[in-house]
C-alpha positions in Angstrom: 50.8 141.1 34.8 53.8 143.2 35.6 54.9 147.0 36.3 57.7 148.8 33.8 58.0 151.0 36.9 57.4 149.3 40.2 58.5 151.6 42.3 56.4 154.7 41.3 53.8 152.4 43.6 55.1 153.5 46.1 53.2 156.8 45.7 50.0 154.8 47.0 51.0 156.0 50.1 50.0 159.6 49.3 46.1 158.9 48.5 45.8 156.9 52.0 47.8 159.9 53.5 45.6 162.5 52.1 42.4 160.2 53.1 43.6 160.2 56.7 43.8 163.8 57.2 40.5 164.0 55.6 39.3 162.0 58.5 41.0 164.2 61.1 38.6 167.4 59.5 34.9 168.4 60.8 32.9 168.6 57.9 31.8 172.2 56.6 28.1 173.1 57.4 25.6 175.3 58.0 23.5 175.3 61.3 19.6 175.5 61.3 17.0 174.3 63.6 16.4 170.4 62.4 13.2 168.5 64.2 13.9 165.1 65.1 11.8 163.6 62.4 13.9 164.9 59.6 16.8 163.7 61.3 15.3 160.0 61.2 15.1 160.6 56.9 17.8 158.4 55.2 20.0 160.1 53.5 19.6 161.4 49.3 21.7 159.9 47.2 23.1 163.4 46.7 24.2 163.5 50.3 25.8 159.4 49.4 27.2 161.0 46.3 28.6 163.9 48.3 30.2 161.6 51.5 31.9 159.7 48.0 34.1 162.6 46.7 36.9 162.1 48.9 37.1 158.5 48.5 36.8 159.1 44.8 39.3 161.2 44.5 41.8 159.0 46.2 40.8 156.1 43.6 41.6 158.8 41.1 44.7 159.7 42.5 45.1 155.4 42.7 45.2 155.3 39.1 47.5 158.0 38.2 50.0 156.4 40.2 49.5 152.7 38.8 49.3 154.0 35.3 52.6 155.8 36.1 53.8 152.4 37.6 53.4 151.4 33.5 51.0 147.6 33.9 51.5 145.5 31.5 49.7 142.4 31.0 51.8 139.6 29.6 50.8 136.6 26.8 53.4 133.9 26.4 53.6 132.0 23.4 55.9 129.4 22.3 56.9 128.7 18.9 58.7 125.2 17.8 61.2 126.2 15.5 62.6 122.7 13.1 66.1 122.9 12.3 66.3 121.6 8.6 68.6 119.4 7.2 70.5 119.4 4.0 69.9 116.2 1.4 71.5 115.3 -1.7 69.6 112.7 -3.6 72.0 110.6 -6.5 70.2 108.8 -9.0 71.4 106.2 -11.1 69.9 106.9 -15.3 72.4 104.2 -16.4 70.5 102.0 -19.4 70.0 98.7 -16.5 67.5 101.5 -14.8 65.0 101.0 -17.6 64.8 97.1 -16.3 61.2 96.0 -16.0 61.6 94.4 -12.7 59.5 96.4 -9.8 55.9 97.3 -9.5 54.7 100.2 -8.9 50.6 100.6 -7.6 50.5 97.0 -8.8 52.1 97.7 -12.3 54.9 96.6 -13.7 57.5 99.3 -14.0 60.9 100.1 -14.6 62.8 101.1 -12.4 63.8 104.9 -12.7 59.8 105.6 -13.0 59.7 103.7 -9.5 62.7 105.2 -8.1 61.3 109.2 -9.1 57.5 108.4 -8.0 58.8 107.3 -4.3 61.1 110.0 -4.2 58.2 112.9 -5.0 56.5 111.1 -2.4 59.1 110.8 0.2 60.0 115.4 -0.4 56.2 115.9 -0.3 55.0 113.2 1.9 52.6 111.9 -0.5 50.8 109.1 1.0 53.5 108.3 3.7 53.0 108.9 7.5 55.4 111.6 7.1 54.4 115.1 6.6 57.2 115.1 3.7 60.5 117.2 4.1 59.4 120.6 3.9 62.0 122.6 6.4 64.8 121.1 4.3 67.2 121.9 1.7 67.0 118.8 -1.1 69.5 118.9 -3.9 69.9 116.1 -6.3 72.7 114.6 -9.1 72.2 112.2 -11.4 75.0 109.1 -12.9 75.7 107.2 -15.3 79.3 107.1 -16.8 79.7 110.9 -16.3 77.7 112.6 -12.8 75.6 115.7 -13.3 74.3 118.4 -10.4 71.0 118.8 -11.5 70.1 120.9 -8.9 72.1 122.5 -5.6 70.2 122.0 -2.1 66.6 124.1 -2.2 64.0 124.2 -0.3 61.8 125.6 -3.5 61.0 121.7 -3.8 58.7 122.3 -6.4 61.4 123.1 -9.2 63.2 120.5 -7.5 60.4 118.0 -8.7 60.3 119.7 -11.9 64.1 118.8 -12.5 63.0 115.1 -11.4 60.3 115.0 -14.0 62.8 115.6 -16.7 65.7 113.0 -15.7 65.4 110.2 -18.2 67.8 107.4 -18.7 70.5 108.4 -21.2 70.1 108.6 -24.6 73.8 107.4 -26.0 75.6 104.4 -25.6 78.7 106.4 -24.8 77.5 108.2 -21.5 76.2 104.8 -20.5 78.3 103.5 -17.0 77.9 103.7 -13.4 80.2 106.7 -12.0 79.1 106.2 -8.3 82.0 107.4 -7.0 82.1 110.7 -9.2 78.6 111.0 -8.3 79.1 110.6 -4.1 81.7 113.6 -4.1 79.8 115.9 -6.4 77.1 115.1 -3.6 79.7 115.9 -1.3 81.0 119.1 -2.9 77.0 120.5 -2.7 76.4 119.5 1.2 79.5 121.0 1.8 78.5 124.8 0.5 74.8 123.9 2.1 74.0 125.7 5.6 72.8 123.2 8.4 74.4 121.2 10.9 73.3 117.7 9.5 73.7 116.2 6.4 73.1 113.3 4.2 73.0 111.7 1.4 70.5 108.9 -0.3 72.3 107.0 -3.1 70.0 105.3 -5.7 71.6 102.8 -8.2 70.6 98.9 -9.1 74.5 98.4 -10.3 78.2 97.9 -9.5 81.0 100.7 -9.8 82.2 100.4 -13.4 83.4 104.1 -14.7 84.3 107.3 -13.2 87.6 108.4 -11.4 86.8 107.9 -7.7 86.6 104.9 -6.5 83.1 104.5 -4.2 84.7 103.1 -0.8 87.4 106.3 -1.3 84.2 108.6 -1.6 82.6 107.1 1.2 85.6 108.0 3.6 85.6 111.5 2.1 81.4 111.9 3.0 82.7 110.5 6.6 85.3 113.2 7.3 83.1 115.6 6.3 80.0 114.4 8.9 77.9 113.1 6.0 75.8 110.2 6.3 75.1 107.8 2.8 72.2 105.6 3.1 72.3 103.5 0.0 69.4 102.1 -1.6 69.5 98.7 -4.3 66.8 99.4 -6.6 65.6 95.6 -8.5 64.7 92.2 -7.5 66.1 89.5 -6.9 66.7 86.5 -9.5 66.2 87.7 -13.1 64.5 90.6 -14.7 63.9 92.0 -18.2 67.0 94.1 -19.0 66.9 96.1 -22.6 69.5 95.3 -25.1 70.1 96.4 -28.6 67.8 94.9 -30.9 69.3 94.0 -34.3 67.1 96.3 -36.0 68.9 99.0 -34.6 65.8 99.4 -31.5 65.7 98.0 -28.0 64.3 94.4 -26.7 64.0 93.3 -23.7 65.4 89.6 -22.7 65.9 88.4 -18.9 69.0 89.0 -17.5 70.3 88.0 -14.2 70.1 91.1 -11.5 73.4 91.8 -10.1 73.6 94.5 -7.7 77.2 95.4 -6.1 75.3 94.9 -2.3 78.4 94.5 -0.6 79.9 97.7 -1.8 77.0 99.8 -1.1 76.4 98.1 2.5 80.7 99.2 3.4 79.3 102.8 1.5 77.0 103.0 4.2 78.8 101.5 7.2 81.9 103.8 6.6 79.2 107.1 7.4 77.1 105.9 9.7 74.2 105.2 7.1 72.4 102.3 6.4 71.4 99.9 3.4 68.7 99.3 2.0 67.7 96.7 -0.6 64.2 97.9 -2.8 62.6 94.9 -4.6 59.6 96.4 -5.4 57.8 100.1 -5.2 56.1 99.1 -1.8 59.8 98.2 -0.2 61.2 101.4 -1.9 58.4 103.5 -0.2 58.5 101.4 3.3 62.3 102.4 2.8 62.0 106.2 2.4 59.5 106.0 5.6 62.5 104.6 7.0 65.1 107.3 6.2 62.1 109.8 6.8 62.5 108.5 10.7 66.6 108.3 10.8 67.0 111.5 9.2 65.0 114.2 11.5 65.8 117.9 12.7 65.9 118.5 16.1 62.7 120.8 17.3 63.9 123.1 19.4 61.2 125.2 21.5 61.5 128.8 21.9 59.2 130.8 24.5 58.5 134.0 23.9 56.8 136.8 26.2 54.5 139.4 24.8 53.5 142.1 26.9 50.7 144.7 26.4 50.7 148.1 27.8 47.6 149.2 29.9 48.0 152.2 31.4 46.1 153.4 28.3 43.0 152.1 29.9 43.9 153.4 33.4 44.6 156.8 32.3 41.0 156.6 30.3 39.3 155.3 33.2 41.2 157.8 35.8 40.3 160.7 33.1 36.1 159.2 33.3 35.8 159.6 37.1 37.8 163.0 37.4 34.7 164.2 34.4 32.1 162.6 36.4 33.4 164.7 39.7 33.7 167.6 38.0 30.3 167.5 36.6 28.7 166.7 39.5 30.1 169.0 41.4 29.5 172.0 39.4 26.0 170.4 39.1 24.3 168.3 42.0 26.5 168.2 44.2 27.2 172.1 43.9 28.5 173.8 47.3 28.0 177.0 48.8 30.9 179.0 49.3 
């Protein structure tokens, strides 16, 4: 507890000044013959009640000064406050990401469904240790020959899930490629307009560079000058998997195909930012690998203490107010004097 007013305390010394005279004074009264029995009676409670007033009156005078002194009765709380981070998540749709070569809750899959069912985990937490990524701002851009912002950093990760629903691998032959360099600096471009001190990026793609304008390594040095770390993730086995191809009726088969993954370019990706790589040959790897980045990539907590006072001197001016009632009443009532 604490005073707004300390020094109006000081006035304490008035009620134990005026108690002191009080002292010094013979009581008022009126002589009459008493017999020595009556003076062996204890005395009424009226006569208790009467001997009380000036002590009664200093406790009154007591509170007056202490609410004056303004008590307040102080309630700390502390609040963690989590500084969020800004992520941008770039996906490779190319055609190879339709490979049937990773398992997802022991079922064979391709590799974009794998890729988008660990990554909904990995924002929400989903069965992870992780409590997901909720305090931070998630955007996401998808690649194949051409790179597409599909969504800026949010933290409304539930239309950001929406969008992931919806990317598909693409449709024409044309737009099919794998722009990873075009698709690191429009990551770039959106952490750079995103608030937040730290900033990353997670690159997803089971290919080497073959289209686009930037080169990858020359993106990597521009996501390094700008503080931005890339952890890049291989998404496929190892050996052979079944890759679609054009089926001469005009359709899509699928016939194994060795899996060749650019590793080397996507570790140098992530050495040149501080990030790290990270090769996914199946959907439990992928997920042990977004537990991973869940662990490199946290937000400070930073503790802030707060004090909350109350006022009281409220209650002490309602309590001073009860006992000045009570002597009024009783002494225009019991405790009545003659003039």
């Amino acid at each position: 507890m604490r005073f707004a007013n300390p020094e109006a305390l000081l006035l304490l010394l008035l009620p134990a000044l005026l108690l002191i005279l009080r002292r010094g004074q013979p009581p008022l009264a009126v002589g009459f013959p008493v017999s020595g029995e009556l003076r062996r009676l204890p005395p009424s409670l009226a006569l208790r009640l009467h001997r009380a007033l000036p002590w009664l009156r200093a406790l009154i005078l007591c509170l007056a000064v202490v609410a004056l002194a303004g008590p307040q009765w102080g309630v700390r709380t502390t609040s963690i406050a989590r500084e969020g981070i800004a992520i941008a998540v770039v996906i490779d749709t190319s055609s190879s990401m339709s490979a049937i070569d990773l398992r997802l809750d022991d079922r064979p899959s391709d590799r974009l469904a794998v890729v988008k069912a660990t990554l909904r985990d990995f924002v929400t937490g989903g069965d992870l240790a992780q409590g997901g990524r909720a305090g931070d701002a998630i955007g996401m851009v998808t690649f194949a020959r051409y790179a597409d912002t599909i969504s800026p950093p949010t933290l409304d990760h539930a239309a950001l899930l929406g969008l992931l629903d919806q990317v598909d691998i693409v449709a024409l032959p044309t737009e099919d490629g794998t722009a990873i360099g075009d698709a690191l600096v429009r990551a770039i471009d959106l952490l750079d307009q995103a608030a937040g001190a730290s900033k990353a990026i997670i690159l997803l793609t089971d290919g080497s560079y073959n289209a686009g304008e930037a080169e990858p390594l020359v993106a990597a040095q521009l996501a390094g000058a700008y503080g931005i770390r890339i952890h890049a993730i291989g998404a496929g086995s190892r050996g052979t998997a079944l890759m679609p191809v054009a089926a001469p009726d005009g359709g899509t088969e699928y016939l194994p195909s060795e899996v060749t993954i650019d590793e080397a370019t996507l570790e140098q990706i992530a050495l040149l930012t501080g990030g790290r790589y990270f090769r996914a040959t199946d959907g439990a790897a992928l997920r042990t690998i977004y537990a991973e980045i869940d662990r490199l990539e946290k937000a400070p907590n930073v503790a802030e203490h707060q004090q909350r006072y109350v006022e009281l001197y409220p209650m002490v001016i309602g309590l001073g107010l009860s006992l000045l009632l009570f002597e009024i009443l009783m002494i225009n009532t019991r405790l009545r004097a003659l003039p």
